[in-house]
C-alpha positions in Angstrom: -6.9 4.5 23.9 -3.8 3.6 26.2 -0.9 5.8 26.9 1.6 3.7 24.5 -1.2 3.2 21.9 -1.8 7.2 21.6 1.7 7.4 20.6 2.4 5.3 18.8 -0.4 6.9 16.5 1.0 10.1 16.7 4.1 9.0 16.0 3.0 7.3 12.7 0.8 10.5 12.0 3.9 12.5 12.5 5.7 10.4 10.1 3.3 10.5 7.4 2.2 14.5 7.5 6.0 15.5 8.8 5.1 18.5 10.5 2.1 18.8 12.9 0.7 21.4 15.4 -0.7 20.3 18.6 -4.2 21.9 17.8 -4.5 19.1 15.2 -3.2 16.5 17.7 -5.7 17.6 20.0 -8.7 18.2 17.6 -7.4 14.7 15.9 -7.0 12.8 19.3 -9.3 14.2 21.8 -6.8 15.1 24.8 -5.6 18.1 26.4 -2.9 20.4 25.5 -0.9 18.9 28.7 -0.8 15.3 27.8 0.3 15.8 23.8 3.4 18.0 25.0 4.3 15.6 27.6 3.4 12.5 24.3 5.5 14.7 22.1 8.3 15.0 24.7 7.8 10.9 25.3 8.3 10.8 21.2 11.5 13.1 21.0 13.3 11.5 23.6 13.0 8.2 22.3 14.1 10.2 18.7 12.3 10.3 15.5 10.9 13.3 16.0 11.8 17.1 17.2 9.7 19.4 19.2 8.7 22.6 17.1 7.1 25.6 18.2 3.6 24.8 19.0 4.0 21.0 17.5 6.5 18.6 16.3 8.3 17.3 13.0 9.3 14.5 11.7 13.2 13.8 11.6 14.0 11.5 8.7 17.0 9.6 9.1 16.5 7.1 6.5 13.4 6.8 4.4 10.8 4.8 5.8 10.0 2.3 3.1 13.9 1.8 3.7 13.1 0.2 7.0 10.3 -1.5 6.0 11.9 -3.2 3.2 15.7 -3.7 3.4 17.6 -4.5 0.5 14.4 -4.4 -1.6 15.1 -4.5 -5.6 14.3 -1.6 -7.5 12.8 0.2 -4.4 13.2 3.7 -6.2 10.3 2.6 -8.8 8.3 0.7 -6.1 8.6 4.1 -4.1 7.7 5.9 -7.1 4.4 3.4 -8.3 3.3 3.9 -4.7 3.2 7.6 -4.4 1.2 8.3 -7.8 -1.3 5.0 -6.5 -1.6 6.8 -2.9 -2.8 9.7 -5.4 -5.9 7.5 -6.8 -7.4 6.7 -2.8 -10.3 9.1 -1.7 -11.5 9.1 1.5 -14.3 6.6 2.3 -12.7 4.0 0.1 -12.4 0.2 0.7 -8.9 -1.6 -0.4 -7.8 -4.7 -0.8 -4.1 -4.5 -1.1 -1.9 -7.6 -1.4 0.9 -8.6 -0.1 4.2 -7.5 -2.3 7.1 -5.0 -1.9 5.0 -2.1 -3.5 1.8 -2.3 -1.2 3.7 -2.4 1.6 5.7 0.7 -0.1 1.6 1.9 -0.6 0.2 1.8 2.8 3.7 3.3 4.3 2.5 6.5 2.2 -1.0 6.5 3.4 -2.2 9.3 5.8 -3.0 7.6 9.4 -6.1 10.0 9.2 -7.1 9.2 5.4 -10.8 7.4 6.6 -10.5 4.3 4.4 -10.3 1.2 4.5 -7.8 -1.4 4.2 -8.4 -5.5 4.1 -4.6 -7.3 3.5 -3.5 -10.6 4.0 0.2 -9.0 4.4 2.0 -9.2 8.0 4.1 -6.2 7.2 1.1 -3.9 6.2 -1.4 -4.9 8.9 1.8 -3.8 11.7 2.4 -0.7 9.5 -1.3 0.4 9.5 -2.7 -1.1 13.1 -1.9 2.2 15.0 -3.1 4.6 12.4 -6.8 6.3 13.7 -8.3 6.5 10.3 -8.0 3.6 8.4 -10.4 0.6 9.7 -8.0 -2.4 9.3 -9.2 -5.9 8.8 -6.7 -9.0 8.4 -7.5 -12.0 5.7 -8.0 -14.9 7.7 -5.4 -18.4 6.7 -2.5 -19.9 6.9 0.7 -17.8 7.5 3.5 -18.2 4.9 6.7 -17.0 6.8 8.3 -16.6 3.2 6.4 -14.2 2.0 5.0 -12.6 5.3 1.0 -13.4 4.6 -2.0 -15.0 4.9 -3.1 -17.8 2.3 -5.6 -20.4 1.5 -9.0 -21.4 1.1 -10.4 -19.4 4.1 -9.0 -16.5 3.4 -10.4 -16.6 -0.3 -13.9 -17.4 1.2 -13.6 -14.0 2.6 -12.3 -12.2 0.3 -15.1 -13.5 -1.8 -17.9 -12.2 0.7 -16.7 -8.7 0.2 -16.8 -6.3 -2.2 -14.2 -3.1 -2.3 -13.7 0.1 -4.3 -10.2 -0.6 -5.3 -7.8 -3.8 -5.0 -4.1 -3.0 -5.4 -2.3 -5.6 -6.6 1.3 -6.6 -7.4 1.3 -10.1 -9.5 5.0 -11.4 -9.6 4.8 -11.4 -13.4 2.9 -9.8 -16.6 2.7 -11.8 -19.9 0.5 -11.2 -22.9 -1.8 -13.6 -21.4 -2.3 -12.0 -18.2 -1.2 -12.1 -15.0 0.9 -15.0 -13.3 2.3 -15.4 -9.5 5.0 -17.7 -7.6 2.8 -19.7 -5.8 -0.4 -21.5 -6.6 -1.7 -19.8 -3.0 -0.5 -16.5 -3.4 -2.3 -16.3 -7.5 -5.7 -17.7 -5.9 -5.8 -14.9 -3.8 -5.1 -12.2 -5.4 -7.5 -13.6 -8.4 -9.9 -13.5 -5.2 -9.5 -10.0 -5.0 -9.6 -9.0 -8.9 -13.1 -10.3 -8.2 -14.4 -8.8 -5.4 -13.7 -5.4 -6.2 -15.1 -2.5 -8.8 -11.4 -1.3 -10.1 -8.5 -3.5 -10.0 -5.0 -1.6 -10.5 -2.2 -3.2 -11.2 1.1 -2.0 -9.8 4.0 -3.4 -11.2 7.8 -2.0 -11.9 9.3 -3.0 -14.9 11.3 -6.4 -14.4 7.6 -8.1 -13.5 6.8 -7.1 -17.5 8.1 -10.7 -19.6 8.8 -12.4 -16.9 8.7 -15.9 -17.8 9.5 -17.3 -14.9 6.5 -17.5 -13.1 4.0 -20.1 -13.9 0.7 -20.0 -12.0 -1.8 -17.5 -13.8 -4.2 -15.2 -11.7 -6.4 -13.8 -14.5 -5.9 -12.1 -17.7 -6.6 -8.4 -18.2 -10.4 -8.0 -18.8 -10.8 -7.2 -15.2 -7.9 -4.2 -14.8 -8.2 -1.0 -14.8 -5.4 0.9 -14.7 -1.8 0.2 -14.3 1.2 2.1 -12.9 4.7 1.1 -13.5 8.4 3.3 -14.0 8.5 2.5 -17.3 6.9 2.5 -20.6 5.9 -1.1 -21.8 7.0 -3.0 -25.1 4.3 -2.1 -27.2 2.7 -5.8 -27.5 1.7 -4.4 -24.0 0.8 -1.3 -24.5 -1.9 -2.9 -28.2 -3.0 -5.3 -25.2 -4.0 -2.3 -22.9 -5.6 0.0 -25.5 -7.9 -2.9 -26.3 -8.6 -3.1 -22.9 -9.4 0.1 -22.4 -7.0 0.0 -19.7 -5.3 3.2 -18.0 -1.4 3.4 -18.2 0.3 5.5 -15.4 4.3 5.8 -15.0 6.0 7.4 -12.5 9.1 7.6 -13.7 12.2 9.2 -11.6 9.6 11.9 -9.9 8.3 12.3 -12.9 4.6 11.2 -13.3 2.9 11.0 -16.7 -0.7 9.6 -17.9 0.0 7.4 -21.2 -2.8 8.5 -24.0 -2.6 5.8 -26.6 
């Protein structure tokens, strides 16, 4: 690993555990005592973070997910969806996550060291997670949609449909009684790609994607998810639909986290 490379995955291991000790950089990174102070010296000088005794920690101007997505709506409950989802990932698992707001808010919480890992078709994710040491990153292959910052089309859904994960996170742009629908006719074939090449499909969705009418190209219905976490509670059409399902309801709701039993 070069110089700038080694940094910049310290740097985004520092941001995600917050405070560190140079034995773990070392035992994490494989380089002397010498060259971590003078990485962490490098890192404090160009700010972010601050040297500690016998490490360094993080300095959080702003929250992250606040540079990653400026001016997102409702980015308190897309904060709050990711951090209980982060919570369902065990190390050795294989994701699909898609590209939305909320996975991007997802893999900004994930541990650089978590040994997973992660197959996107999202721009924003695949910068966010390239640097990070544990997580084996693999791109979706297509054409690039500048609108919404990913990969789309038949290639990518070829591949998508070669694999098989342990978990696809996904964040359809709308939930009706009938399922699930999406903007875009490329966007929906996708991420019905990855409903089907995967063992659990979760759903994570804040509350204005429940009812939304407005979106008209379907993905699938629910017979393939498994559980959903939103901020808020359903109408209960939703919540009959889910129970028949056998599908798992978690809300995160204001820091407040809370399994639904029907």
């Amino acid at each position: 690993m070069k110089t700038h490379e080694r940094r910049e995955a310290i740097y985004s291991y520092i941001s995600a555990k917050k405070t560190v000790k140079i034995a773990e950089l070392k035992e994490l990174f494989q380089v002397s005592e010498v060259t971590l102070r003078s990485d962490l010296e490098f890192l404090a000088k160009q700010g972010g973070i601050e040297r500690s005794h016998g490490g360094a920690v993080f300095v959080d101007n702003s929250s992250p997910e606040e540079g990653i997505l400026p001016n997102t709506p409702l980015l308190d409950a897309k904060i709050a969806i990711a951090k209980r989802a982060a919570e369902l990932i065990v190390p050795g698992d294989t994701l699909f996550l898609d590209s939305s707001a909320t996975s991007v808010v997802l893999a900004s919480q994930l541990s650089p060291n978590a040994n997973i890992t992660v197959i996107t078709n999202c721009l924003p994710i695949i910068n966010l997670l390239k640097m990070a040491p544990g997580i084996h990153l693999y791109a979706i292959p297509g054409s690039y949609n500048s609108s919404t910052s990913s990969f789309n089309g038949p290639l990518g859904e070829t591949f998508i449909g070669n694999l098989k994960t342990s978990k696809a996170f996904i964040s359809p742009k709308g939930i009706i009684v009938e399922g699930l629908r999406d903007l875009t006719a490329d966007e929906a074939a996708i991420r019905k790609a990855m409903i089907e090449s995967t063992k659990e499909a979760i759903l994570l969705a804040d509350h204005s994607k429940f009812n939304n009418i407005k979106v008209l190209f379907p993905i699938s219905d629910f017979s393939r998810i498994s559980i959903i976490v939103t901020d808020k509670t359903p109408d209960k059409q939703f919540l009959d639909i889910f129970n028949m399902k056998n599908i798992s309801l978690i809300v995160a709701d204001a820091g407040q986290l809370q399994e639904v039993n029907y």
